[in-house]
C-alpha positions as CSV (number, residue, x, y, z in Angstrom):
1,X,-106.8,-13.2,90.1
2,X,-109.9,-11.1,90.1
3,X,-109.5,-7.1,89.3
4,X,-109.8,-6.5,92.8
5,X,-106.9,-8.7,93.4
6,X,-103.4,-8.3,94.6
7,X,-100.0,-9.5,95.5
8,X,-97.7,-8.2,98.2
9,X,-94.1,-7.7,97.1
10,X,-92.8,-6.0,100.4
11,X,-91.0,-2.8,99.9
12,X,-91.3,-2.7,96.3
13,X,-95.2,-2.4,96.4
14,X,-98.3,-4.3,95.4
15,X,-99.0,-6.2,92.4
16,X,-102.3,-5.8,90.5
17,X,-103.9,-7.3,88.1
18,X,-105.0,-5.1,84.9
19,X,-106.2,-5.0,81.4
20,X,-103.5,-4.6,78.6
21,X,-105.4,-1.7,77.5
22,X,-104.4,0.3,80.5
23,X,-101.1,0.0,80.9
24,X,-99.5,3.2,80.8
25,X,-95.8,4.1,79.6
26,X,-93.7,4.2,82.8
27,X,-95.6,1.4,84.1
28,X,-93.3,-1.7,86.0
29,X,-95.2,-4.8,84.3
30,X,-94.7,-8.7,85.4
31,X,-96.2,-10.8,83.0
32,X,-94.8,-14.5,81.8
33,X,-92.2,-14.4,84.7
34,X,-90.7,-11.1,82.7
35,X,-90.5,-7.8,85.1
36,X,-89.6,-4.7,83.4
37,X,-90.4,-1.1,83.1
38,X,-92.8,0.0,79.6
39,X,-90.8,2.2,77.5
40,X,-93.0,2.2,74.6
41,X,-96.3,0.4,72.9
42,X,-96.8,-0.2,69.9
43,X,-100.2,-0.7,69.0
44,X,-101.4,-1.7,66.5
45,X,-98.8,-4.7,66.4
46,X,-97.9,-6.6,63.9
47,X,-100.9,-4.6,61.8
48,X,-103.6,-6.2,64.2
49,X,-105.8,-3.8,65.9
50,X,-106.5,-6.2,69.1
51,X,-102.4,-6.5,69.4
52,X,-100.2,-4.5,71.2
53,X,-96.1,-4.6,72.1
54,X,-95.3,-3.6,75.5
55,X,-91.8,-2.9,75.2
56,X,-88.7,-2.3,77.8
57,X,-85.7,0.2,76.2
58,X,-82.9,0.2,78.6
59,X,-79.2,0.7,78.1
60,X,-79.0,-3.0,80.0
61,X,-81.7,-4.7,78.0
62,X,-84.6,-4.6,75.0
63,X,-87.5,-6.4,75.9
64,X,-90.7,-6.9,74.1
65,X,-94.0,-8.6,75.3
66,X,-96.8,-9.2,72.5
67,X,-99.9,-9.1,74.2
68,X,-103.8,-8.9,73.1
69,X,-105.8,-6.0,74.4
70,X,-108.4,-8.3,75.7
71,X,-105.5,-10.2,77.9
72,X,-104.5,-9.0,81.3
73,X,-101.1,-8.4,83.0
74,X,-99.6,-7.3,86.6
75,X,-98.4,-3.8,87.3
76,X,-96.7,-3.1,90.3
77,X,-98.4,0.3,92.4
């Protein structure tokens, strides 16, 4: 999917495609058939600088996606 890129998800909004880098706290991510809501990033990850942890803090669930900042991901708008 090219930056300019998205899917439809009916009510819920549009998916597009972005950089790692610019996802934002707050932002509803889907990414390896995960959907869920960043809470926090950690970065740098596991003490590399081109890592990152995108991570979902909820009382129903912890999540955490590694990720590099060079990859891409989709967040919903």
């Amino acid at each position: 999917m090219s930056d300019d890129e998205t899917t439809d998800t009916g009510a819920g909004g549009l998916w597009v495609e972005v950089a790692v880098g610019d996802v934002r706290i707050g932002d509803r991510v889907r990414a390896r058939g995960a959907e869920f809501t960043v809470a926090r990033i950690d970065h740098p990850f596991l003490g590399r600088d081109e890592m990152v942890c995108l991570i979902e803090d909820t009382p129903q669930r912890w999540h955490a996606y590694p990720a590099v900042l060079g990859g891409d991901v989709e967040v919903q708008s």
